[in-house]
N, C-alpha and C positions, 0 to 999 in steps of 0.2 A: 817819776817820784822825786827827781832831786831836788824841788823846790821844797820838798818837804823834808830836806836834809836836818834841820834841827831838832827834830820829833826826839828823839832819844835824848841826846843833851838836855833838851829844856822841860822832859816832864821830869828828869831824876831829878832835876834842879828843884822845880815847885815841889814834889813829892819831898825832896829830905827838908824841906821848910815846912812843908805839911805835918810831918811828923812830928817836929815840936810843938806847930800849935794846937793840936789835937792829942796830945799824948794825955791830958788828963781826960779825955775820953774813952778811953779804953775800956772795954769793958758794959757799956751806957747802954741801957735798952737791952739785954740779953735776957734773952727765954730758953731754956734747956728741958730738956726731954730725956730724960734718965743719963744712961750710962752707954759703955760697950761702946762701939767703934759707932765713932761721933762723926759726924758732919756737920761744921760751922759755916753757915750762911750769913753773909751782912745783906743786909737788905734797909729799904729807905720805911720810915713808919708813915706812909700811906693808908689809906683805907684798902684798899684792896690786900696788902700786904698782910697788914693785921688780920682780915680775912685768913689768909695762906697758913697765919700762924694757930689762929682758931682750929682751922682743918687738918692741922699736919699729924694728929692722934690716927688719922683715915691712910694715912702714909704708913707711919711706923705699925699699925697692925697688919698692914699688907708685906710690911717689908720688915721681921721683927730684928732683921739682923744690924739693922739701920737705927741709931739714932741722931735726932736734930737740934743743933743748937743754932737759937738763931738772934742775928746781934743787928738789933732795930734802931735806925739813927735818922736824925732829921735829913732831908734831903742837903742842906749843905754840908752838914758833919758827915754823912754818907759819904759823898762825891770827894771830902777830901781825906777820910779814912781810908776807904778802899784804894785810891790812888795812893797813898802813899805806901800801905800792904804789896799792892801788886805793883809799882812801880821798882821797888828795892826789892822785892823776891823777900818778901818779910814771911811768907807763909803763913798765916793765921788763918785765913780764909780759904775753904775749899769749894762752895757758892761766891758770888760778888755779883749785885746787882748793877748792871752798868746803863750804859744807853749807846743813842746810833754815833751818839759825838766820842764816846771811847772807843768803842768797838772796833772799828779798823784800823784805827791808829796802835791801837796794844796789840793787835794779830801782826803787824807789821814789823815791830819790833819782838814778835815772839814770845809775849807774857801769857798769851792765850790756848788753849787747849780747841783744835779746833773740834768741833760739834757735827760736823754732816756728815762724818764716819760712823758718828755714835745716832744720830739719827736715822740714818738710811740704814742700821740693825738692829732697829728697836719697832718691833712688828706693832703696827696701826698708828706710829706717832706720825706720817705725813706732813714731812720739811716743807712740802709744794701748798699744803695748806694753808699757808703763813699769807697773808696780803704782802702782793708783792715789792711794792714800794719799801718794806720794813725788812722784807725778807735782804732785797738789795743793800740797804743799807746797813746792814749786820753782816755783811759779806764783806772779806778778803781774798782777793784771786779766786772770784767762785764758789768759796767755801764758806760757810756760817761759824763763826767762832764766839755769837751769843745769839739767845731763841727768845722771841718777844712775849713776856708774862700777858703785858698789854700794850696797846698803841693810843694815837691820838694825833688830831691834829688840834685846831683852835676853830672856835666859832663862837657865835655873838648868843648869850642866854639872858632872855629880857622877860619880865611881868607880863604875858596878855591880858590879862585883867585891868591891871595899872593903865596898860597902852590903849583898851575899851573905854578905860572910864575916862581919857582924856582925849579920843577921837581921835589916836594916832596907829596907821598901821604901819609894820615893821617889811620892809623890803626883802624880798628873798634874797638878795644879791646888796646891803646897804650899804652905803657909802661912810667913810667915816663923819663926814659936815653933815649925813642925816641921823646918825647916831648922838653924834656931837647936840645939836637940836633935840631931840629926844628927852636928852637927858637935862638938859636947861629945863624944859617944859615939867619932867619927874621930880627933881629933885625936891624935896624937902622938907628940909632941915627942923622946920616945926616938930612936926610928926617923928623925928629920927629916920628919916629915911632919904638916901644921899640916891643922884639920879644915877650913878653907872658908880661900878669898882672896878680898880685897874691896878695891878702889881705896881708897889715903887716900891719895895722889901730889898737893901741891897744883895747879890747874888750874881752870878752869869745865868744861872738857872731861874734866878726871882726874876726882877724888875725887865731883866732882859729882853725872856722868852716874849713877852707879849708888844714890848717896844720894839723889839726888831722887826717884827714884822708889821708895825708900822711905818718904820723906815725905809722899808724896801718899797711896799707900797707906794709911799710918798716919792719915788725916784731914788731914795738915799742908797747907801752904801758903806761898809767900811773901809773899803780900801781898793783901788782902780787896777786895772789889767797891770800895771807896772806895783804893785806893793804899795803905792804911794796915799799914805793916811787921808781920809775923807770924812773923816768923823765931826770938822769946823765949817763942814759946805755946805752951799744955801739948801740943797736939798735934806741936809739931816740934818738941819738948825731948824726947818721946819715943822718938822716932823716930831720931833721931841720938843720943839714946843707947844707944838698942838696938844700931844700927849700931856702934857707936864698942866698946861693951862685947865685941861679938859677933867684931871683927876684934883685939880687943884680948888676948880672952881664948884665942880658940879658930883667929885668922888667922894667917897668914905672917909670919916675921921680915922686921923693918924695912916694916911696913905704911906708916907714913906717908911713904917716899918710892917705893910700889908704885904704879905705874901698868896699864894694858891691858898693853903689853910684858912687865913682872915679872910678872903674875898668870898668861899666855898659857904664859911658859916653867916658873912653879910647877908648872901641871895638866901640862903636858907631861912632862913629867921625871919624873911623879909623885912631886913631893913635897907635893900638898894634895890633899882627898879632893873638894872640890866647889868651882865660879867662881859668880860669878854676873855676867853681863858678858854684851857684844855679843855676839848670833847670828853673825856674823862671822868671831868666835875660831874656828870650825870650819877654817876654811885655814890654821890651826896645828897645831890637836889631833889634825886626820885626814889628816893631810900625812905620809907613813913616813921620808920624810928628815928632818923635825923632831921627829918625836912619838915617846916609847914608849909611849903608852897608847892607838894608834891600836885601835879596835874595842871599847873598853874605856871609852869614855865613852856615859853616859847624858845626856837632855834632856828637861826640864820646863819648862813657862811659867814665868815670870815669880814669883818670890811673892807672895802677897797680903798684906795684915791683913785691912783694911774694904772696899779699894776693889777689883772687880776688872780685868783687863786693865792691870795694872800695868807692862806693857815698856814702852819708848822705842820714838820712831825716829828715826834719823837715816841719814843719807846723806850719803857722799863723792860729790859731784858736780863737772863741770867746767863751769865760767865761763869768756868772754869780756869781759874789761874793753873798756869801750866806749874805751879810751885804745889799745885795738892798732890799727898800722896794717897790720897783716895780717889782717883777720879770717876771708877767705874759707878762706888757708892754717891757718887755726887751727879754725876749724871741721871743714875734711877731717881735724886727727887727733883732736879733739872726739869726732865722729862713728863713728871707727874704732877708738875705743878704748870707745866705750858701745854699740857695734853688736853683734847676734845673730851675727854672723860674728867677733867679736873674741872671741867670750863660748865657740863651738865650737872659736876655738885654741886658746885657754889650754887644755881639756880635753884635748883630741887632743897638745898641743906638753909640758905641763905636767902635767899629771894634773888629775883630775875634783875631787877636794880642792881645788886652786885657782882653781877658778872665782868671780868676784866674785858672791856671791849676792846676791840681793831688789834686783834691779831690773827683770830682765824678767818678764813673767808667761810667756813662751815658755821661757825658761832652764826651768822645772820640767816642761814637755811633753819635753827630751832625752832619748834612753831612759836613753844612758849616767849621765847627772847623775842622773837617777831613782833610779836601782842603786845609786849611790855617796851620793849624800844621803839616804835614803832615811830614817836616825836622826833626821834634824835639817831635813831639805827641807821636809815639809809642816810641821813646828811652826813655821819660820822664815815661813813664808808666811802660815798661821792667826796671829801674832803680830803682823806687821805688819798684817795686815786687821783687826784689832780694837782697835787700838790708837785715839785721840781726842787731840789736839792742842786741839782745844780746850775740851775738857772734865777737864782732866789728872788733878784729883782730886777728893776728897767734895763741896766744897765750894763752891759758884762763885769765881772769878776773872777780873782786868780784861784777862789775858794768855791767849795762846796757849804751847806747847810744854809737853813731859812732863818730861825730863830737862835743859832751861834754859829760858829767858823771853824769846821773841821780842823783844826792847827794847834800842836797842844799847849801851843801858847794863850791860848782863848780862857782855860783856866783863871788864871791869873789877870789876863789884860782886861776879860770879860768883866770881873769884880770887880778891878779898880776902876773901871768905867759906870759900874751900878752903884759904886759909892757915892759918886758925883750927881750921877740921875736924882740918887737920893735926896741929896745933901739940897740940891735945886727943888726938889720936891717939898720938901719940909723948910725953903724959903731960908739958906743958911746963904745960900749962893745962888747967882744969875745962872741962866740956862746958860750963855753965853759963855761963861767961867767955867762952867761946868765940863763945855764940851772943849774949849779950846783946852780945857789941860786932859780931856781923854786922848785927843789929839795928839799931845804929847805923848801921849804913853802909845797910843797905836803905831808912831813914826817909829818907837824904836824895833818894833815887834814887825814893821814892816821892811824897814833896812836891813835888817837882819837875813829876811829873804830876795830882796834886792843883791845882796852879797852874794846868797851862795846859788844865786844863779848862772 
């Protein structure tokens, strides 16, 4: 682990600069639930989430001695609230919604409560039920120190209708040059309807998630067995240009400030003919009170170039900061919001569309969910089983993850790299400019490990 010597130093660092620029958010998005010994949950405002919030009256009647407050934030105000909370030991939070890119990194420096104690005495919640790949990557030394709400990888969601009426079929396994095609052919703009949408929303978590794993594909990489920045190499100049070209020519108006949200209500609405985004986006697309294109979407893996098994994965999971003095109360709704019996109401209370997928491997044994996922169930499941975290693309690397870089430097380096994406995106600046000065920023975050090796 000494390569990962700076983890401590450099997230207090981002974390107390987090703090001020989110300090007038405090407070943003809160839902409270009476009084009496309270449990504060941050959590991201998600559709699924919002669900959780919907249901949590099903909690506090089971549990009256429990009440819930809970403080709903967009996913980048999430990501840099709760890190700056649980970084400094700020205590506010006795829930934190984190993912697999926190997760080991905060149990390592001991901000985290671990969890497989409290699981393996909590009669029928079933830690082993978890898909293992998520279960692994929420683990420190063996032990789970957060439980996945839901998972996901990435796969391609395209019009078959659109792709009938133009005599194209979609490959089980596409390439991204046959996607690319595709969408030259869909796209248009007459009509308001753009051929493919593609995250360019600055973020590590926005514009990223779905670029990165273009990159790997395409040969690229951030940075080689030595620490040494590779963010200006022909293989990731490639690669983000194709991207960049691909949303630029044939994607969604105002791509560079499109995130998951914008891209979820494009494909819905139909106004683009194909996503390529989180396995997840299905609790939008097949949901009849939000979607017109329910039944009407297709799904394919991931696309390739060179590499294959090209998805992510990642996971919404819930943490215990080792700073709650509540933890046993914060575990009972931990527990009952990632439990097999939380996962049957949503179905039964909500419709089988909203059920939080890829976290149980039982959720795909329900008949009902069977029925209803039945387009996207088993590819969401084969996606995350195949996926390698640490193996992410062509080439060897000194990091873990597919779609970011377990380092908690990636915070920060990640953003100011999605700035640039952006910035190229919305035609301010060349791809070129763009990545030689991420470049820049990647050497220094790479030296730094070159050091304390």
């Amino acid at each position: 682990m000494s390569r990962h010597s700076p983890w401590r130093r450099n997230t207090l660092a981002l974390a107390v600069s987090t703090v001020l620029a989110t300090a007038g958010c405090a407070g943003a998005g809160s839902f409270t639930s009476g009084g009496g010994d309270t449990v504060t949950i941050a959590m991201v405002s998600n559709s699924q989430m919002q669900d959780a919030i919907k249901l949590s009256g099903e909690f506090e009647r089971e549990n009256p001695g429990t009440k819930l407050k809970f403080v709903s934030l967009s996913e980048n105000e999430a990501r840099a609230k709760i890190t700056a909370s649980v970084a400094t030991h700020g205590g506010e939070f006795d829930v934190v919604m984190i993912s697999n890119y926190e997760t080991p990194q905060w149990a390592a420096n001991g901000w985290l409560t671990d969890l497989s104690s409290y699981a393996r005495n909590t009669p029928g919640y079933d830690e082993q039920d978890f898909i293992p790949s998520l279960q692994k990557s929420l683990s420190y030394q063996g032990n789970m120190y957060s439980v996945p709400f839901y998972g996901e990888s990435s796969f391609l969601m395209y019009r078959k209708d659109l792709f009938e009426q133009a005599g194209l079929t979609m490959p089980a396994e596409p390439t991204w040059d046959q996607v690319a095609d595709a969408a030259a052919r869909l796209d248009d703009p007459d009509h308001g309807r753009s051929g493919i949408c593609l995250r360019g929303k600055p973020g590590w978590g926005e514009a990223l998630a779905p670029l990165n794993t273009v990159i790997n594909t395409f040969g690229g990489r951030w940075f080689d067995e030595n620490w040494h920045a590779q963010l200006n190499s022909p293989e990731v100049v490639r690669a983000v240009e194709f991207y960049i070209d691909l949303v630029r020519e044939h994607g969604e108006p105002g791509a560079a400030t499109s995130g998951f949200g914008e891209c979820a209500t494009q494909l819905s609405q139909g106004n683009t003919a194909m996503w390529y985004d989180a396995t997840s986006a299905v609790g939008v697309l097949e949901d009849p009170a939000a979607s017109k294109v329910v039944g009407k979407i297709g799904y394919a893996l991931a696309p390739i170039q060179q590499k294959p098994n090209s998805g992510w994965l990642y996971t919404w999971s819930l943490g215990i900061p080792k700073t709650s003095d509540k933890p046993d109360a914060a575990w009972k709704f931990v527990s009952w919001m990632t439990s097999k019996p939380y996962i049957k109401m949503v179905g039964e209370k909500l419709g089988w569309s909203h059920v939080p997928p890829g976290s149980r491997l039982s959720t795909y044994q329900i008949p009902e969910y069977r029925e209803a996922a039945k387009a996207y169930g088993p590819l969401t499941l084969s996606a995350m089983e195949g996926v390698d975290p640490e193996h992410p693309g062509v080439r060897p690397v000194p990091y873990t993850g597919i779609q970011f870089i377990t380092i908690p430097e990636f915070q920060d380096l990640g953003t100011r790299v999605s700035q640039q994406i952006s910035a190229a995106i919305a035609g301010r600046i060349s791809v070129r400019a763009a990545l030689d000065q991420a470049q820049q920023y990647a050497e220094v975050v790479g030296r730094s490990y070159r050091e304390g090796q």
